[in-house]
Each structure stands twice: as structure tokens, then as C-alpha cells.
C-alpha positions as CSV (number, residue, x, y, z in Angstrom):
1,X,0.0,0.0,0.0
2,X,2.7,2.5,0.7
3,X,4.6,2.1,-2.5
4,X,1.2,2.6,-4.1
5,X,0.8,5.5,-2.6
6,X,4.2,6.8,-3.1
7,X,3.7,5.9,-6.6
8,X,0.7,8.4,-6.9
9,X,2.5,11.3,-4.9
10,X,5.3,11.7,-7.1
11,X,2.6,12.5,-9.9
12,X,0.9,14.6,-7.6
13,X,3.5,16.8,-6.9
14,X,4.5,17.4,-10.4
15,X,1.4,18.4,-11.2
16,X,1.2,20.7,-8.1
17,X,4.5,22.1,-9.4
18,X,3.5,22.7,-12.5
19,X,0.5,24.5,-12.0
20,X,2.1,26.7,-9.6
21,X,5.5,27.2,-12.0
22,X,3.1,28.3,-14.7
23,X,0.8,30.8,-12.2
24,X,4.2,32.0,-11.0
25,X,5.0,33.3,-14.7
26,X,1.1,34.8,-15.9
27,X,1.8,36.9,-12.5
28,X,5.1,38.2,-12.6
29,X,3.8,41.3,-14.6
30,X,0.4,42.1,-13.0
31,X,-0.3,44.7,-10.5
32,X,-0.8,43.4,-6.7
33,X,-4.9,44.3,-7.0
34,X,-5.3,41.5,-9.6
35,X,-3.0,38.9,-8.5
36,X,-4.9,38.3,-5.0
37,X,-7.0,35.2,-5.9
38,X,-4.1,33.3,-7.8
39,X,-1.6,34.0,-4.9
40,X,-4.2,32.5,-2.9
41,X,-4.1,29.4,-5.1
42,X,-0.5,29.7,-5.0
43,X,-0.3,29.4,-1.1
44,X,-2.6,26.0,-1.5
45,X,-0.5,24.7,-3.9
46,X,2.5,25.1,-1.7
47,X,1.2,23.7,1.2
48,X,-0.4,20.9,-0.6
49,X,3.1,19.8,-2.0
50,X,5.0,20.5,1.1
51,X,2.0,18.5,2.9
52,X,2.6,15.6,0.1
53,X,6.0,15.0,-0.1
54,X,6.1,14.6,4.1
55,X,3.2,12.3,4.1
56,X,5.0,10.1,1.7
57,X,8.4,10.8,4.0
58,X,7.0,9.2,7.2
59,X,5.1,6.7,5.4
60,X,8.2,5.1,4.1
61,X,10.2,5.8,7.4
62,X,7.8,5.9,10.1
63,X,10.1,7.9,12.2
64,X,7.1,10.4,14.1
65,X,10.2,12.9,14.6
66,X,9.2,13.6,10.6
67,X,6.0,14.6,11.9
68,X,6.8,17.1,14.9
69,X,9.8,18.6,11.8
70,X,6.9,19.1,9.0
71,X,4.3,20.9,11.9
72,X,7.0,23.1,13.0
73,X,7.9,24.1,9.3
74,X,4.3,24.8,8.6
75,X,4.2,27.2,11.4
76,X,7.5,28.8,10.7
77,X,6.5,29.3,6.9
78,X,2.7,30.7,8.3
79,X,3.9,32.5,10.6
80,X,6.7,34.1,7.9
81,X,3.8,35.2,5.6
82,X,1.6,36.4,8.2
83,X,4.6,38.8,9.4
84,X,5.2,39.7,5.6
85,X,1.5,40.9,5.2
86,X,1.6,42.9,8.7
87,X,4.9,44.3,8.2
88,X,5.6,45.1,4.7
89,X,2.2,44.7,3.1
90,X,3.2,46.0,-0.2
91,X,6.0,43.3,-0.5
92,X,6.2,41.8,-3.8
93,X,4.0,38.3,-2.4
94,X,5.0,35.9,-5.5
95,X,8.8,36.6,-4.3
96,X,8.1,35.2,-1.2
97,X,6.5,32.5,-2.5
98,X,9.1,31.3,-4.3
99,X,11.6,31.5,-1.5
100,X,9.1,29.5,0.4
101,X,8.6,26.7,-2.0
102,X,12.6,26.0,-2.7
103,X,13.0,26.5,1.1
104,X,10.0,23.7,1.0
105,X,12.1,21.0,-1.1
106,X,15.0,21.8,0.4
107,X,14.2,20.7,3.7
108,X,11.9,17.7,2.5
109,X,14.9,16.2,0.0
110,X,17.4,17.1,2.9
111,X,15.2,15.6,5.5
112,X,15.0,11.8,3.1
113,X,19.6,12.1,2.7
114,X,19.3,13.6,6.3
115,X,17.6,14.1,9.4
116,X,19.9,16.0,11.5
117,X,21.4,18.0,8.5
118,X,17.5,19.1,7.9
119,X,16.9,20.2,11.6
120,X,20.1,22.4,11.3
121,X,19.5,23.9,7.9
122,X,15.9,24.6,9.6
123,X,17.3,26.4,12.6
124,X,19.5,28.4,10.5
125,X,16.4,28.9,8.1
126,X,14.4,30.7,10.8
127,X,17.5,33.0,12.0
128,X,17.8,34.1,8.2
129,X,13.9,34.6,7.9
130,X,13.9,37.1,11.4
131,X,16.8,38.7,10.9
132,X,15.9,39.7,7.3
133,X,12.9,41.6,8.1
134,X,15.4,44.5,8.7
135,X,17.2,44.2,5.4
136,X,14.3,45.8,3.4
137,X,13.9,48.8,5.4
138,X,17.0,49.5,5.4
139,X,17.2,49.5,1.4
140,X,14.0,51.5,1.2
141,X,15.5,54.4,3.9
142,X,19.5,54.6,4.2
143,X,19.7,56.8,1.2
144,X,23.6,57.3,1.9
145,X,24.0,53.6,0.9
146,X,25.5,54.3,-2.5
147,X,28.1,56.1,-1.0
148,X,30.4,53.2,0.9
149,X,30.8,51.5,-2.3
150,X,34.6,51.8,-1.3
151,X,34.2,50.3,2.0
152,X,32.1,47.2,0.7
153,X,34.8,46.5,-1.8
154,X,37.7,46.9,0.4
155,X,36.3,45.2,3.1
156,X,35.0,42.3,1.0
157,X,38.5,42.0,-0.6
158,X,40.4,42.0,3.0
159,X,37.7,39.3,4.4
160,X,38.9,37.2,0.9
161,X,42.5,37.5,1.7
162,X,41.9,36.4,5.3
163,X,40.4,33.1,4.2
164,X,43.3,32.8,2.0
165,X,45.7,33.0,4.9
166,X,43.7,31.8,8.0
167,X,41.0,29.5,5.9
168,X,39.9,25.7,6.6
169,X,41.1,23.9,3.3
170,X,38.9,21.0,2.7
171,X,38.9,19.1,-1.2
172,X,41.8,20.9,-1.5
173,X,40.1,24.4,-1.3
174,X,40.3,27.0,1.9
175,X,36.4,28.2,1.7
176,X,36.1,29.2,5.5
177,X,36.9,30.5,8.7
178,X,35.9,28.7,11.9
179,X,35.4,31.7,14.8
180,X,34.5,30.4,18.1
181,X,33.6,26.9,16.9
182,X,31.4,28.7,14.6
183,X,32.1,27.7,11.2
184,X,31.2,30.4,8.2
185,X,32.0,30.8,4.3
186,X,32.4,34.0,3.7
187,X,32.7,34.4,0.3
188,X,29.1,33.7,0.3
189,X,28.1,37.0,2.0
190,X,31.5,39.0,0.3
191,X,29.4,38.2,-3.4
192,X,26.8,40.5,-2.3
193,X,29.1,43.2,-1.0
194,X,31.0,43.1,-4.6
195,X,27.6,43.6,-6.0
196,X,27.0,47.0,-4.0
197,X,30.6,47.7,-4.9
198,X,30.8,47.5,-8.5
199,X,27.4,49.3,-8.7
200,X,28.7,52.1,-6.5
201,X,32.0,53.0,-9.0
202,X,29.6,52.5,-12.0
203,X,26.6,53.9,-11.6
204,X,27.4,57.6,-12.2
205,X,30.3,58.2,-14.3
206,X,32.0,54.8,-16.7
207,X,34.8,56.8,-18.0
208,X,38.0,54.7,-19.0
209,X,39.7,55.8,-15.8
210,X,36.4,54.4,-13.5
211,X,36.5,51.1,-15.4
212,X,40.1,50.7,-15.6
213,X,39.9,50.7,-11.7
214,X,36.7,49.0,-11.5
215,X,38.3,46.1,-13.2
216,X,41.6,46.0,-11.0
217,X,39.3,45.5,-7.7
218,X,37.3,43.2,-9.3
219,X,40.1,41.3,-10.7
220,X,42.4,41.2,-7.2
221,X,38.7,39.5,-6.2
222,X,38.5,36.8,-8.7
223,X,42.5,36.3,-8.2
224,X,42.0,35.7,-4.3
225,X,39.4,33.4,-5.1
226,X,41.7,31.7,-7.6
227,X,44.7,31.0,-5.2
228,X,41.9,30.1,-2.4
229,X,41.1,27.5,-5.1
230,X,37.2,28.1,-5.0
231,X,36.6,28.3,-8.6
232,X,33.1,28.2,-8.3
233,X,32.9,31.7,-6.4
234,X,35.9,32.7,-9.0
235,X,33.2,32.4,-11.6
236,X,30.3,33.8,-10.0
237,X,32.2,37.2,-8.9
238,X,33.7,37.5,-13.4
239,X,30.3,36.5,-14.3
240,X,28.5,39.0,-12.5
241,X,31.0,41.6,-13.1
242,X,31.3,41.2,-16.9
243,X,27.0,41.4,-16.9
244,X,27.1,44.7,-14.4
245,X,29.9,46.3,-16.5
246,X,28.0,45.8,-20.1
247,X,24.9,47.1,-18.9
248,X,26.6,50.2,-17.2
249,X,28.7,51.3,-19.8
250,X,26.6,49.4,-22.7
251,X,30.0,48.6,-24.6
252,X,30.5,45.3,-26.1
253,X,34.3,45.8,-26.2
254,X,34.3,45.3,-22.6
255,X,32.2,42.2,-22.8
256,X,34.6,40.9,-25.5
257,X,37.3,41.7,-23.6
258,X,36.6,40.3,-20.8
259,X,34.9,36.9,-22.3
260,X,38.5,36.8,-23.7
261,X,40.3,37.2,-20.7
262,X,38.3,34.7,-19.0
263,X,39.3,32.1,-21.6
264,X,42.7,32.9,-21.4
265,X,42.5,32.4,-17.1
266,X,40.3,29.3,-17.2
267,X,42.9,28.0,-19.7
268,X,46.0,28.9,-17.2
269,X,44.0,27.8,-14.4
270,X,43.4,24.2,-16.0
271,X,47.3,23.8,-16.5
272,X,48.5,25.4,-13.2
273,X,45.9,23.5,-10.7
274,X,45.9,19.5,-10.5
275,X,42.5,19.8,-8.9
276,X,41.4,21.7,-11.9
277,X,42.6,18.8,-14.2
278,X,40.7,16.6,-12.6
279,X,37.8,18.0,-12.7
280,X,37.9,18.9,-16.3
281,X,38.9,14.9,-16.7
282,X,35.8,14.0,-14.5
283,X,33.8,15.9,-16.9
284,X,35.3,14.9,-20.3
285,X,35.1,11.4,-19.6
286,X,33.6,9.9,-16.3
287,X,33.2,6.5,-16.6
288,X,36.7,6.4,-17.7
289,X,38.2,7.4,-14.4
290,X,35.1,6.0,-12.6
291,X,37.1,4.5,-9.8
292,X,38.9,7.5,-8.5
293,X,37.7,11.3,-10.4
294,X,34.8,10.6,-12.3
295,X,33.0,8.7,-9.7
296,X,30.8,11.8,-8.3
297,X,29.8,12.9,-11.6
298,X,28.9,9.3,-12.6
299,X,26.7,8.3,-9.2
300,X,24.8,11.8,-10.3
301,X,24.3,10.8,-13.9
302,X,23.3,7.2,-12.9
303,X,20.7,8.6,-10.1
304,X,19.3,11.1,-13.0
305,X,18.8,8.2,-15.3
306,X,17.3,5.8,-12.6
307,X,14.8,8.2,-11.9
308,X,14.0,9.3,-15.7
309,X,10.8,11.4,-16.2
310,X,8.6,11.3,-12.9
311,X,10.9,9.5,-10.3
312,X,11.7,6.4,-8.3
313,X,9.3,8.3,-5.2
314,X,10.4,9.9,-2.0
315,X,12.5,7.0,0.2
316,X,13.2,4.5,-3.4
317,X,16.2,5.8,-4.4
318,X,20.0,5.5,-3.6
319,X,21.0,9.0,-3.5
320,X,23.2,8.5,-0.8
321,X,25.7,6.7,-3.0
322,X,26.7,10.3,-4.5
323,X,29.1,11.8,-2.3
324,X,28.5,15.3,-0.9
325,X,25.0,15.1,-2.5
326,X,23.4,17.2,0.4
327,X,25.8,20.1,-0.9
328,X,26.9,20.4,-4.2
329,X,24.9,17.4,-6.0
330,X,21.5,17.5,-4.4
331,X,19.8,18.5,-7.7
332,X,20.7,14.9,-8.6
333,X,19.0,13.3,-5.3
334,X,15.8,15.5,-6.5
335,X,15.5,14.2,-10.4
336,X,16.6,10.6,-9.0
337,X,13.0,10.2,-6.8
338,X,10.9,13.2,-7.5
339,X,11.8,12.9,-11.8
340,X,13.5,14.8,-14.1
341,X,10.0,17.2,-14.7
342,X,10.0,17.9,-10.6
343,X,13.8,18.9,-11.8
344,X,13.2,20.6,-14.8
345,X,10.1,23.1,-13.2
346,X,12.3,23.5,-10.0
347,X,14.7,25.6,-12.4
348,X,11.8,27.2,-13.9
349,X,10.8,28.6,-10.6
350,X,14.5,30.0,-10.6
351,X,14.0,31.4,-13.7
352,X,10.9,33.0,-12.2
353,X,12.4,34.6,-9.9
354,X,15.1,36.2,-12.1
355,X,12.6,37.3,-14.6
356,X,11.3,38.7,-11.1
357,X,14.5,40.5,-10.2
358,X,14.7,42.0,-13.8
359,X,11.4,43.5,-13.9
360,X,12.3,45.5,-10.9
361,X,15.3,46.1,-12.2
362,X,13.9,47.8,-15.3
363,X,10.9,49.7,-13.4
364,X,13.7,51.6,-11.0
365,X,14.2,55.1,-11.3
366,X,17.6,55.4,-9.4
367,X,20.1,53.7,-11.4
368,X,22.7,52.7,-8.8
369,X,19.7,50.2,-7.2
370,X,19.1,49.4,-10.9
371,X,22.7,47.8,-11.3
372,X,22.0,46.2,-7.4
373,X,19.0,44.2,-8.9
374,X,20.7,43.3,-12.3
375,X,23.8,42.0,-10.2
376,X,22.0,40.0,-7.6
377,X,19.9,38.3,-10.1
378,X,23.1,37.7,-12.4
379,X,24.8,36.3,-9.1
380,X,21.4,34.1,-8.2
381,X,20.7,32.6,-12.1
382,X,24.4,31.9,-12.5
383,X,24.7,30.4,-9.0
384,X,22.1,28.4,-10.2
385,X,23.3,27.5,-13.5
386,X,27.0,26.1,-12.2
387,X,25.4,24.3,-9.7
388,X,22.8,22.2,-12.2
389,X,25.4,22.5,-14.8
390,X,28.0,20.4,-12.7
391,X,25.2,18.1,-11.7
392,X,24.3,17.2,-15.2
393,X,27.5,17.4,-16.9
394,X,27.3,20.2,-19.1
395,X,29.9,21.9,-17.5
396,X,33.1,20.6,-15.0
397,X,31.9,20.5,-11.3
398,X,32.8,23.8,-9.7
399,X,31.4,22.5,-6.3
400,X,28.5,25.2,-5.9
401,X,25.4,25.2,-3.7
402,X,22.1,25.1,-5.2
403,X,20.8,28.5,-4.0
404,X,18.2,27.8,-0.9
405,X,17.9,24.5,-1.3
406,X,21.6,22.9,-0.7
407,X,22.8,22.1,2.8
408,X,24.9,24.5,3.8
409,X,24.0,27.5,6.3
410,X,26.5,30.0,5.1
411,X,24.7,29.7,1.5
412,X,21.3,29.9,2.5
413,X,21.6,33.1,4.9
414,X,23.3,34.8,1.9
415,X,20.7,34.0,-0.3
416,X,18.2,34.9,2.1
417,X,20.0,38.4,2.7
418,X,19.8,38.7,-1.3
419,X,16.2,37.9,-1.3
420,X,15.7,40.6,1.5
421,X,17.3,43.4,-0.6
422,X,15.7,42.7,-3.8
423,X,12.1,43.1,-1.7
424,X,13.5,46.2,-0.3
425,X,14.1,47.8,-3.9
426,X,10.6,46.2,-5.1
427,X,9.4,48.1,-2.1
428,X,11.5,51.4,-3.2
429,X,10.1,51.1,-6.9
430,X,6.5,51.1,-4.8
431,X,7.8,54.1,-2.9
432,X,8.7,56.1,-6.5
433,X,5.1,55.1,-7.9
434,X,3.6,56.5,-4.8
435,X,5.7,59.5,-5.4
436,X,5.1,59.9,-8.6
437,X,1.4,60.1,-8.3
438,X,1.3,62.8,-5.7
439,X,3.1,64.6,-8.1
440,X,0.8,64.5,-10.7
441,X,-2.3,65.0,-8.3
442,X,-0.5,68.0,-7.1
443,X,0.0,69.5,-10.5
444,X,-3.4,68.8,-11.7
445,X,-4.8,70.8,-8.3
446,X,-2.7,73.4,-9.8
């Protein structure tokens, strides 16, 4: 009876998924007024598959803890909308949504690899949610924000080169710090920093001279990262540069340029680092090297295939024969026993939300919170991109989280901080309509 039932559920949740993926996009572009009913129908559709996939969870474990986990989640995640509506009723609802739903599956396909890593990533979960009710605010009122552009990327750089120094190596990478048994990656939070930097020197002025220096700060970044070994960060800090500075200074020379440049480092990268060449070998030929480098990459591709279209069902599968899988290859886990379609509208729901963080991005007035939005959403979809890309073999593993629903607490508080600033600049663009029609009312009194 229960592998009947866990049968069904898988094609349950897909469908719940994909009614909600394809609300998700008709709303993006509506005003608040006339998106009430569907968000309504969004909030049972993520219950419903939140509700789902832990029913099936405990019916194939029949550990009760599951139980007491789920009823504390479903109060956390009411009591986080609640607080949304009361606090900052004009908050873009669909965003929130979204966070909620790839917080959801995070915690349900962490809670199936592991229990105790799920109770942590939850306790961290609920810090991030509290403590980023201030970030918005703050974006909506500390006008002089734009100005310590200098202090974001100096700091940022000197917390890099610490890590370098004092850093934790583990694969052969120093990621993090461990301060007072606390241990944090903070690359993770420096990404967002660079993001306020870069749009600080660019915003007003992209003379040669500003992006001559622009480049050298963002280069001693990406060359920190390099000799940390986190290639993965390495990428996401060019990346996001190289998008930030074409749309500032809307000069494809500088893209060129800097596409070339990146060649030309991945290239001297690949010979100067043996971990490199082994991941690039993993990649170019797994099964070959099976025994030793490829054997990640070929547990994820076998899982993938096991699972094909809709799934083996929550508890069937053998994810737990990919190493790391709660961190870098979790996407895996997912298409292994919720399908490759639960996979494929999982990234649609990312895509969602950077469609999201674009259309605020355009609607700004102030173009300094313009480049913000466009950077954050660069850093999210690309974060995004390495980490399914690795998963899937498309591209060499860089060892990347999958953005909110990965193990990993420094990861998720960042990307909760990032999903608290773009709020506060959909909350600003709110604050420039208001603005704008006093204006007008005032003028036609006139």
C-alpha cells in the first residue's frame, strides 16, 4: 500500500509544481490588486506539496520525529507570511512565495539524505527569515547607501584575503573561517558586497579611468578566489562583473574583452591547478576514471537516469551513493526520486524569480539600485546555472550550492539576505510610484 501510494504522490507533486510554475509566470507582470486570488491558489499549492512530499516521507520511514519537523515548518512558513502581510504589506507576495517553495524541497529532500542535517539547515532557516525583516527597510531608507561603495569593496577584498591566509582547506580548497567553533563561508556574503561595490564605481560616471579601476578591484577578487582554489565563487564574482559592466557602460568591447580574458585564465588555471585537471577529466570522460575522479559525476548521472521522467518516489532511491549530495549534487537526489520534470520546473521557478529580479530592475528610477537588482539576479541565475550544470555534466563541477535548497547554512543566509534586498528595492520602486502620483495630483490641483 505504501509504494502505491508513493507511486501516486510523485505525480501529484508534479502536477502541483507545474501549476504553480506556470501561475508564478502569468503573474510576474500584474499589478498586486489583480494577482490576490491566484496567490491564494499559490499558497494551497505550496502547502499541498509540502503537505505531500512529508506524508509520503514518514510513510516510508515511520520515524514520528518527521512529523513534529513538518508541523514546526508549517508554522514557521505561516507565521513568515503572516509577518510579511503585517509588516511590509506591499512586498512583492509571489517573491516570497518562491523562497518558500525552494526553502520547501529543500528541507523535504534534505530531511530523506538527512535528518539532522535538515533540523540544522531549519534552525538556520528561521535566524535568516527574522533577521531579514530589517534588510528591506534599510534598502528602502538609508539613502547614503550608495556612497560606501569603497568600504564594501575593500572590506570584502580583505575578508577574501583572510580566508586565503587563516581559511579551513577542505577538497583541497580554503572556503572558510571557523570563529569560536562557529564555522562560516564567507565568500558567500563577500558576493553581495561586490555587488554593492561594483554598482557604487559605476553607476554615475563609466569613464575609462572608473573602469580601468573597477576592473583592477574586481580582478584582485576573482584572483583571491583563484589562489583560495574556490573556482566556483571565482566564476560567479567575473560573471557577475562582466554582466554589471556591459549594462553600465553598454560597450560590447568590454564584454569581448573580458569573455576573452576569462578564456585565457580558465585556460592557465586548467594547467596550473591539479584539482582543476581533474575535474575537467571527471567531466570529459567519467566513466573512464570511474574508480577515482569521475565517480561523483557518474553516481549523479546514474541517479538522474534511474529516476527518468517522474521518479523512483520519496524513500526508493539511492542518493546517498553520490558523495556530498546534500551540498553540491543535491539537484541529482531531487531528479533521481521526485523525476527529471519535478527537476526541470524546479529551475523554472529559478527562472521565475530572475525574470522577477529584472522587472524590478527595469521599473527603477535610481540607477545605482538598478545595477544592485541586475547583479543580484546575475549572481542568483548563475549560481544556479554552475550548480545544475556540474550536476548534469554540461559543465566541469565547480562545487557550488544550489541557491536555498543545498545544505549549507552560510549559503542559505546569503541567499536569504539577497532575497531581502531585492524586496526592499521592489518596495523602493512602490515608494517612486507612490511618489510619482502625488506629483501628478498635485500639479493637476494646480
Amino acid at each position: 500500500m505504501v509504494n502505491i501510494i508513493t507511486d501516486l504522490a510523485k505525480y501529484v507533486m508534479i502536477i502541483l509544481l507545474a501549476v504553480y510554475t506556470l501561475l508564478g509566470f502569468r503573474l510576474v507582470r500584474k499589478p498586486q490588486e489583480e494577482k490576490r486570488a491566484a496567490l491564494w491558489t499559490q499558497d494551497f499549492l505550496l502547502f499541498a506539496l509540502q503537505f505531500t512530499g512529508n506524508a509520503v516521507l514518514f510513510l516510508n520511514t515511520e520515524n514520528e520525529e518527521l512529523l513534529y519537523f513538518y508541523g514546526m515548518q508549517l508554522l514557521a512558513f505561516l507565521i513568515f507570511l503572516l509577518l510579511q502581510r503585517i509588516v511590509y504589506p506591499r512586498s512583492d507576495k509571489l517573491l516570497n512565495h518562491n523562497l518558500l517553495l525552494l526553502l520547501s524541497v529543500g528541507l523535504l529532500m534534505l530531511s530523506r539524505l538527512s535528518f539532522d542535517r535538515a533540523q540544522r539547515q531549519f534552525q538556520i532557516a528561521v535566524l535568516a527569515g527574522g533577521l531579514t525583516f530589517l534588510i528591506p527597510w534599510i534598502i528602502r531608507k538609508a539613502g547614503r547607501l550608495r556612497e560606501l561603495y569603497w568600504v564594501y569593496g575593500a572590506g570584502g577584498l580583505l575578508t577574501l584575503i583572510a580566508v586565503l591566509i587563516l581559511g579551513n582547506t577542505a577538497f583541497g580548497a580554503r572556503l572558510s573561517l571557523t570563529i569560536y567553533d562557529v564555522t562560516i563561508q564567507p565568500s558567500e556574503f563577500v558576493k553581495i558586497l561586490f555587488v554593492f561595490f561594483v554598482a557604487g564605481m559605476l553607476y554615475e560616471t563609466q569613464d575609462l579611468k572608473r573602469v580601468a579601476i573597477t576592473t583592477c578591484a574586481a580582478a584582485a577578487h576573482v584572483l583571491v578566489l583563484v589562489l583560495s582554489r574556490d573556482l566556483g565563487g571565482a566564476l560567479i564574482f567575473f560573471v557577475t562583473y562582466l554582466v554589471m559592466l556591459y549594462v553600465a557602460t553598454k560597450q560590447p568591447l568590454y564584454f569581448l574583452a573580458g569573455l576573452g580574458a576569462g578564456c585565457v585564465a580558465a585556460f592557465a588555471a586548467w594547467r596550473l591547478f591539479s584539482h582543476v585537471q581533474a575535474r575537467v577529466l571527471a567531466w570529459s570522460n567519467p566513466f573512464a576514471v570511474i574508480e577515482e575522479e569521475g565517480y561523483q559525476i557518474a553516481q549523479s548521472l546514474f541517479a538522474i537516469g534511474t529516476g527518468g521522467w517522474f521518479g523512483m518516489g520519496l524513500g526508493q532511491g539511492m542518493p546517498n551513493k553520490i558523495p556530498v549530495v546534500e551540498e553540491d549534487f543535491i539537484f541529482s537526489a531531487i531528479a533521481e526520486e521526485m523525476g527529471i520534470l519535478f527537476a526541470v520546473l524546479l529551475v523554472f521557478v529559478y527562472l521565475c524569480c530572475f525574470y522577477m529580479i529584472l522587472n524590478i530592475a527595469m521599473c527603477l528610477k535610481d540607477a545605482y539600485y538598478k545595477l544592485v537588482a541586475l547583479g543580484l539576479g546575475t549572481l542568483l541565475i548563475f549560481q544556479v546555472f554552475l550548480s545544475i550544470g556540474g550536476v548534469i555534466k554540461f559543465i566541469p563541477s565547480t562545487g557550488v550550492t544550489l541557491p536555498f535548497i543545498s545544505y549549507g547554512g552560510s549559503s542559505l543566509l546569503s541567499m536569504f539576505a539577497v532575497w531581502a534586498i531585492v524586496q526592499g528595492m521592489y518596495l523602493k520602486r512602490g515608494d517612486e510610484v507612490a511618489e510619482n502620483e502625488k506629483e501628478k495630483g498635485q500639479i493637476k490641483k494646480k
